[in-house]
N, CA, C and O of each residue as an XYZ file, in Angstrom:
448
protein
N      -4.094    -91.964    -16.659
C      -2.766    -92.471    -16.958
C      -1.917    -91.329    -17.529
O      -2.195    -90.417    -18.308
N      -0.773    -91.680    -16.881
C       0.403    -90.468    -17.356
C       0.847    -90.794    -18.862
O       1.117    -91.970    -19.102
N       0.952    -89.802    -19.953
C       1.763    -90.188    -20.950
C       2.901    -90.335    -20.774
O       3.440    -89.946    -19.737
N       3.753    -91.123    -22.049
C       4.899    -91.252    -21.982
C       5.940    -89.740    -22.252
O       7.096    -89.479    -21.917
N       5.179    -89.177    -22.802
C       5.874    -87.599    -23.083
C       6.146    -86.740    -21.767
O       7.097    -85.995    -21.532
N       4.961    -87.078    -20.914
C       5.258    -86.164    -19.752
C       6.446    -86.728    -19.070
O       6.983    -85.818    -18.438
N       6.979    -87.666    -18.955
C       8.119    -87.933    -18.169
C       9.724    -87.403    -18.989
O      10.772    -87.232    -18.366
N       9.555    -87.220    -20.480
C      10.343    -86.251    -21.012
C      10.980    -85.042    -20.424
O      10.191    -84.114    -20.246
N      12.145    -84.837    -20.098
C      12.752    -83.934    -19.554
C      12.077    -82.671    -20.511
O      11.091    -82.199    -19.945
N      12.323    -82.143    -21.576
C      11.984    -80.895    -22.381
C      10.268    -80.763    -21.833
O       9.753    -79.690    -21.520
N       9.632    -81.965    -21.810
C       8.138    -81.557    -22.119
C       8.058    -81.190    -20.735
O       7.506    -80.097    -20.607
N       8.545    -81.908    -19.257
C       8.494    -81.162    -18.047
C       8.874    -79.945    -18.082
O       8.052    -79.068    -17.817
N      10.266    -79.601    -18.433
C      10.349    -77.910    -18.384
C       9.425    -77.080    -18.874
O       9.127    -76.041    -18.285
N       8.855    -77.469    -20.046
C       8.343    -76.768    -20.639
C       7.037    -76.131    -20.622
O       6.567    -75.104    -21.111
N       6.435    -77.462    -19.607
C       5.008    -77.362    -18.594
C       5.406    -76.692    -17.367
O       4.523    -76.315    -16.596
N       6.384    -76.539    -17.151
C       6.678    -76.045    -15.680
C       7.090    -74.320    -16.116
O       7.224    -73.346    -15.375
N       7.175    -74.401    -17.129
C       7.898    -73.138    -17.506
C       6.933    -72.250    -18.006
O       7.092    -71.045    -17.811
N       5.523    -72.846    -18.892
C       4.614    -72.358    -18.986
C       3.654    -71.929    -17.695
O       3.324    -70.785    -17.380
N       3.375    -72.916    -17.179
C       2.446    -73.027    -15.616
C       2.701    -71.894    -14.624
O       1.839    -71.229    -14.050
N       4.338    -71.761    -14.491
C       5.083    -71.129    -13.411
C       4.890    -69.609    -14.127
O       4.623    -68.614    -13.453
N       5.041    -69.583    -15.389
C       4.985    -68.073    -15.889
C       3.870    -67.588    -16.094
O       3.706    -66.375    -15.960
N       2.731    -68.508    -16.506
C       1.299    -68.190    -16.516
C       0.886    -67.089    -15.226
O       0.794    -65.864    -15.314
N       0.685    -67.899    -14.090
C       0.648    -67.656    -12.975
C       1.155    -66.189    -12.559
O       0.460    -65.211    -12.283
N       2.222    -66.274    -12.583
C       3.240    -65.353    -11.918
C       3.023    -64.260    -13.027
O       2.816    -63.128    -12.591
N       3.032    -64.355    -13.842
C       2.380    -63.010    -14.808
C       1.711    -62.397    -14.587
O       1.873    -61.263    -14.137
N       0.560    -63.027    -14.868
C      -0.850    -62.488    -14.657
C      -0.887    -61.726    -13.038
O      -1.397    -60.619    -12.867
N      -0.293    -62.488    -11.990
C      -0.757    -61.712    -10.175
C       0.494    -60.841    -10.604
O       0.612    -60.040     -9.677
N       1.358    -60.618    -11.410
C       2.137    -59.710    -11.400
C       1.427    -58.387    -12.064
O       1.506    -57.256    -11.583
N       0.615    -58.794    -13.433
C      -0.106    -57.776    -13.936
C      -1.238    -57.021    -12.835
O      -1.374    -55.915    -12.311
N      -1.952    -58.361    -12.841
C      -2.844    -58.067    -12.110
C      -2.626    -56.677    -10.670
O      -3.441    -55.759    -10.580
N      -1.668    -56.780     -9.903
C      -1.141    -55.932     -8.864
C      -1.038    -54.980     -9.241
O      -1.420    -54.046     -8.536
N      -0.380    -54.678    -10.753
C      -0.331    -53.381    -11.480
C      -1.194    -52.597    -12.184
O      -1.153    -51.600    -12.906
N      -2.078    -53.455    -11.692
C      -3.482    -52.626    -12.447
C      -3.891    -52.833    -14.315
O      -4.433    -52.084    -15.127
N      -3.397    -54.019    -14.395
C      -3.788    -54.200    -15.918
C      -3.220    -55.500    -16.275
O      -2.028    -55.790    -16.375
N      -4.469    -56.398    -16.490
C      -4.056    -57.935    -17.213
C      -4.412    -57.746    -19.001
O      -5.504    -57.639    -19.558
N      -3.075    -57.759    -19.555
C      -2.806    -57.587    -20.678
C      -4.044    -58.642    -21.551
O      -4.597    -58.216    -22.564
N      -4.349    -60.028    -20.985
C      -4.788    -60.752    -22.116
C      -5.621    -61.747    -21.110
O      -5.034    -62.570    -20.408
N      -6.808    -61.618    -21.109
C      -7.839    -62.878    -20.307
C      -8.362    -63.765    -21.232
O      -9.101    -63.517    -22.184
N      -7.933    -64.766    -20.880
C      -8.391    -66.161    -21.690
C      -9.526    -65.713    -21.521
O     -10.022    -65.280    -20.480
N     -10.400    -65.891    -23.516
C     -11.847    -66.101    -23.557
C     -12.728    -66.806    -22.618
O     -13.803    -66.372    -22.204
N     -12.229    -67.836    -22.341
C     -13.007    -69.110    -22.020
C     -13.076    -69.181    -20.501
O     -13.740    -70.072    -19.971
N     -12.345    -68.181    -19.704
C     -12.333    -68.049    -17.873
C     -12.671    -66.840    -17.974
O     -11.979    -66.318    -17.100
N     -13.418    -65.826    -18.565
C     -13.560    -64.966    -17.894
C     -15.177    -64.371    -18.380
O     -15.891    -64.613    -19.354
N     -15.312    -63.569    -17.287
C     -16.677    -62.825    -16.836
C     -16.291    -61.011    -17.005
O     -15.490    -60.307    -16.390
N     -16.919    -60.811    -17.723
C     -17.311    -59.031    -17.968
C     -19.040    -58.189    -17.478
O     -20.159    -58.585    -17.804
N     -18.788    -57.336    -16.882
C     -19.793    -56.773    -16.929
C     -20.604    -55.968    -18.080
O     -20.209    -54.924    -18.600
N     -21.759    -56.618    -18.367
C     -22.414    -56.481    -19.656
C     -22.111    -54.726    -19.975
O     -21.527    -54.390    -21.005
N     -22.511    -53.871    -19.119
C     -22.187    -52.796    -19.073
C     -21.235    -51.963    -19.573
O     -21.325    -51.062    -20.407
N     -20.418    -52.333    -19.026
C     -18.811    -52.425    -19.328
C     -18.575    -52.754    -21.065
O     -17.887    -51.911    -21.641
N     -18.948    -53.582    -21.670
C     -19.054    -54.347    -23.030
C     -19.802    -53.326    -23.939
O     -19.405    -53.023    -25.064
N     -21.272    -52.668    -23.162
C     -22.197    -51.813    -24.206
C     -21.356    -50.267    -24.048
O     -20.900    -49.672    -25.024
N     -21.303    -49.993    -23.269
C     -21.077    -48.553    -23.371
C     -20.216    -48.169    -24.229
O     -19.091    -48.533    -24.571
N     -21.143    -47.140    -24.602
C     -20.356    -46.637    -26.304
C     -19.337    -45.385    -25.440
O     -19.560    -45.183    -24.247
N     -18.372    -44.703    -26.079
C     -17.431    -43.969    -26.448
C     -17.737    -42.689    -26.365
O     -18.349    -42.498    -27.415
N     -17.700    -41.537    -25.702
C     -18.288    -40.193    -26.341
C     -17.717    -39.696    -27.724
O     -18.402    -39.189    -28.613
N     -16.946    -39.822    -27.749
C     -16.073    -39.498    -29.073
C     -16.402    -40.146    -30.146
O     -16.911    -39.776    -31.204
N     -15.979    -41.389    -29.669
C     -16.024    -42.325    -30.897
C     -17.606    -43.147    -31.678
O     -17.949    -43.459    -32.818
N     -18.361    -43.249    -29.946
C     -19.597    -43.467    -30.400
C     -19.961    -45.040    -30.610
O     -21.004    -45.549    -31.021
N     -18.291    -45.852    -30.029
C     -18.250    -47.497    -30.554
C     -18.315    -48.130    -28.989
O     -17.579    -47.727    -28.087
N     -18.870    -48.712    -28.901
C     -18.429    -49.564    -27.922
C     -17.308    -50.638    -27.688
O     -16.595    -50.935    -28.647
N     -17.107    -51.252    -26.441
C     -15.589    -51.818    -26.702
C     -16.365    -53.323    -27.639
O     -15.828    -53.693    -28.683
N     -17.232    -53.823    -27.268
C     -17.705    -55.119    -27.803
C     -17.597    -54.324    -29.484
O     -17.460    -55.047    -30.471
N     -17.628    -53.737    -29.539
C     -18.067    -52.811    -31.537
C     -16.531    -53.222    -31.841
O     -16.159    -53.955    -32.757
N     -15.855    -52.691    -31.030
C     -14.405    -52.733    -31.590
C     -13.869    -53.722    -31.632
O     -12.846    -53.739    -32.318
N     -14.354    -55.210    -30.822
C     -13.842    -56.025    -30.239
C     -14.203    -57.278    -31.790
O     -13.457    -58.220    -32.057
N     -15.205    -57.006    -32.410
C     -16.064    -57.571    -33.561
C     -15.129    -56.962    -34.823
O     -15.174    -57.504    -35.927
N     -14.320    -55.845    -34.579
C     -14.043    -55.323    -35.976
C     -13.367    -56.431    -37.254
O     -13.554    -56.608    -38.457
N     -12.618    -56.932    -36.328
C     -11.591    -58.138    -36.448
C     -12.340    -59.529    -37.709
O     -11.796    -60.553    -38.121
N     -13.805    -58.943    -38.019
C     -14.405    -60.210    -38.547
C     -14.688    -59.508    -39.439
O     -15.298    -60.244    -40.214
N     -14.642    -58.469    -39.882
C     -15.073    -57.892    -41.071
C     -13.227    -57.675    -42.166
O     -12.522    -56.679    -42.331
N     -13.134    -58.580    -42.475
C     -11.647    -58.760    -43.013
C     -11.655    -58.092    -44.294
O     -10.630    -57.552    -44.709
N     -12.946    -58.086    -45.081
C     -12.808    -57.313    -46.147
C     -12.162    -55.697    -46.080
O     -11.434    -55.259    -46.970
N     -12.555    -54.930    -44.902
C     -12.684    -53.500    -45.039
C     -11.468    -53.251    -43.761
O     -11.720    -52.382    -42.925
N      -9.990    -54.142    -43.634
C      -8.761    -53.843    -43.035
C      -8.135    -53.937    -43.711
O      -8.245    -54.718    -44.657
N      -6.934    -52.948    -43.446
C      -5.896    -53.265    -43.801
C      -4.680    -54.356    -43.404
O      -4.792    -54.982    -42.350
N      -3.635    -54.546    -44.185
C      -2.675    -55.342    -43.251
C      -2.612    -55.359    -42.557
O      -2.830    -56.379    -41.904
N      -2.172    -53.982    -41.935
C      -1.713    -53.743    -40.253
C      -2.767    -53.977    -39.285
O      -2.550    -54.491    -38.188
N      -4.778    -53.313    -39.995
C      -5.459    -53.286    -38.895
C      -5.760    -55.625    -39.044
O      -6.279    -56.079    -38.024
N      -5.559    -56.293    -39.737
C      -5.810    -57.380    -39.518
C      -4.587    -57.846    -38.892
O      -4.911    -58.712    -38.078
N      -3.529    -57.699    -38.895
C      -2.607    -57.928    -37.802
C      -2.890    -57.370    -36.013
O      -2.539    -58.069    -35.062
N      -3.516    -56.130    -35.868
C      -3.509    -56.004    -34.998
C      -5.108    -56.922    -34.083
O      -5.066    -57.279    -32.906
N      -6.071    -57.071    -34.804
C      -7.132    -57.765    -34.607
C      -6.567    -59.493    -34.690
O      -7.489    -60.288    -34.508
N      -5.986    -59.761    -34.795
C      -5.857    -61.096    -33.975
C      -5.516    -61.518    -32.661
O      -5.670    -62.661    -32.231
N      -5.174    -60.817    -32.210
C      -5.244    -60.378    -30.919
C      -6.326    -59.992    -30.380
O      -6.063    -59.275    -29.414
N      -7.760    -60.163    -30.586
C      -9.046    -59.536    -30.404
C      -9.169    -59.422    -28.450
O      -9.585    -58.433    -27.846
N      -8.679    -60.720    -27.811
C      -8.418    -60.354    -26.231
C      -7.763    -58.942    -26.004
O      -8.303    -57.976    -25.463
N      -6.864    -58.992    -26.372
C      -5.819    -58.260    -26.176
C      -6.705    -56.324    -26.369
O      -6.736    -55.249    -25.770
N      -7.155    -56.860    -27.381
C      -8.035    -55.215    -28.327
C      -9.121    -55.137    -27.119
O      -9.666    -54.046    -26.951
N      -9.492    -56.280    -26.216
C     -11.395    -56.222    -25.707
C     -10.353    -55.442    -24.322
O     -10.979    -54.537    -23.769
N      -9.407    -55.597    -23.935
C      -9.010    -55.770    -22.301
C      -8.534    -54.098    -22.564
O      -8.572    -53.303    -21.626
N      -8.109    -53.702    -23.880
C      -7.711    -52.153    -23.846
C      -8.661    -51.508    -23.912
O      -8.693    -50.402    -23.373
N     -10.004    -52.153    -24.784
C     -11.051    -51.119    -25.143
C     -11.931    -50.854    -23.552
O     -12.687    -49.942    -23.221
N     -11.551    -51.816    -22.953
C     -12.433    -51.825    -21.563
C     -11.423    -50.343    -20.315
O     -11.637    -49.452    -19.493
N     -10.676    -50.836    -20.824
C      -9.140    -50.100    -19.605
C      -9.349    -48.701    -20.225
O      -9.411    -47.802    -19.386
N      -9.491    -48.266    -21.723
C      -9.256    -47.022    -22.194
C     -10.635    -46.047    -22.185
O     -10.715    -44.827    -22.326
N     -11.362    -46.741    -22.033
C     -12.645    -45.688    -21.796
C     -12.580    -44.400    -20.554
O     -12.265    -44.380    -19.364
N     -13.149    -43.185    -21.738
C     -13.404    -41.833    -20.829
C     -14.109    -41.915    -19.384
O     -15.255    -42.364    -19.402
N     -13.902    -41.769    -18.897
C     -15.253    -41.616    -17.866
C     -15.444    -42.889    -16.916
O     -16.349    -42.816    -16.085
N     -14.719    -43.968    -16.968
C     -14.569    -45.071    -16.514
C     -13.885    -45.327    -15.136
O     -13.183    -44.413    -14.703
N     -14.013    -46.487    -14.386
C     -12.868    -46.954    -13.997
C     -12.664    -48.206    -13.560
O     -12.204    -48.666    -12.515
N     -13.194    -48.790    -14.793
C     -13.042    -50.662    -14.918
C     -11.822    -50.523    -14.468
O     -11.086    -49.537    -14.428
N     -11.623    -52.057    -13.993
C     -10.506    -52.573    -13.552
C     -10.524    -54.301    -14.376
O     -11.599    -54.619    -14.885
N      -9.477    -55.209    -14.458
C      -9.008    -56.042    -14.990
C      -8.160    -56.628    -13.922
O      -7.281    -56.052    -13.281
N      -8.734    -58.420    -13.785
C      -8.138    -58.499    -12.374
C      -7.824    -60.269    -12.375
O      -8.794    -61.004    -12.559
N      -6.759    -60.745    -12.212
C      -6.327    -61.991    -11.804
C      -7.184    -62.448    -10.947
O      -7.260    -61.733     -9.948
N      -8.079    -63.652    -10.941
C      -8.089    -64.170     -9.521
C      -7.900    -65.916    -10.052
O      -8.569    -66.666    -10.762
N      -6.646    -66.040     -9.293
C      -6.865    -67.560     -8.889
C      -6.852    -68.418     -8.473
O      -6.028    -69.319     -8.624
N      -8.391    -68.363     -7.384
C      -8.870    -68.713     -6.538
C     -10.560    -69.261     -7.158
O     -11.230    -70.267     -6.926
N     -10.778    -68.088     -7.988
C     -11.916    -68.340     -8.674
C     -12.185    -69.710     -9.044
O     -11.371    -70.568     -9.387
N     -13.719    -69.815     -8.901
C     -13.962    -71.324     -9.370
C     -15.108    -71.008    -10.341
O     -15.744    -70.005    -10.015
N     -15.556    -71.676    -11.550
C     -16.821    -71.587    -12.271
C     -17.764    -72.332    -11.939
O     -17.346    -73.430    -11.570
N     -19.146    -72.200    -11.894
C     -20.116    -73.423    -11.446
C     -21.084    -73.633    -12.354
O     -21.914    -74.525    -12.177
């Protein structure tokens, strides 16, 4: 059964406005070679990809991706920037030396 909200003019735009931009974002990123932010909950990484440490740094992106829970030992800025922890996992994957992960829209994908 349909709610009564969805027939709301604001709450339609606003689903249509989300849905339509969702979409169109992401195959827009995606084409460009970098999806800024993958929902936790749809996506698949190669374990690989996750362990490999850093030559430099020596962290892996999953290391960096965890920093975000140790709240005692940030600062303002670094706990502002760790809420965003997607956002931190999809750069730490894209910015590695020696790499050449890719980050990729598909939706077509199905989970089973």
């Amino acid at each position: 059964e349909v709610s009564r909200d969805w027939w709301n003019p604001v709450v339609m735009s606003q689903a249509c406005e989300y849905k339509l931009g969702f979409v169109l974002e992401k195959a827009l990123e995606s084409v460009m070679g970098f999806v800024t932010v993958l929902p936790g909950g749809f996506v698949a990484y190669r374990y690989a990809a996750l362990t490999q440490s850093d030559y430099d740094r020596g962290e892996s992106p999953l290391t960096m991706y965890f920093v975000g829970l140790d709240q005692q030992h940030l600062s303002p800025f670094q706990s502002n920037v760790y809420m965003a922890e997607e956002q931190i996992l999809c750069f730490e994957l894209l910015a590695r030396k020696g790499t050449a992960y890719s980050l990729r829209y598909l939706p077509g994908a199905v989970a089973v």
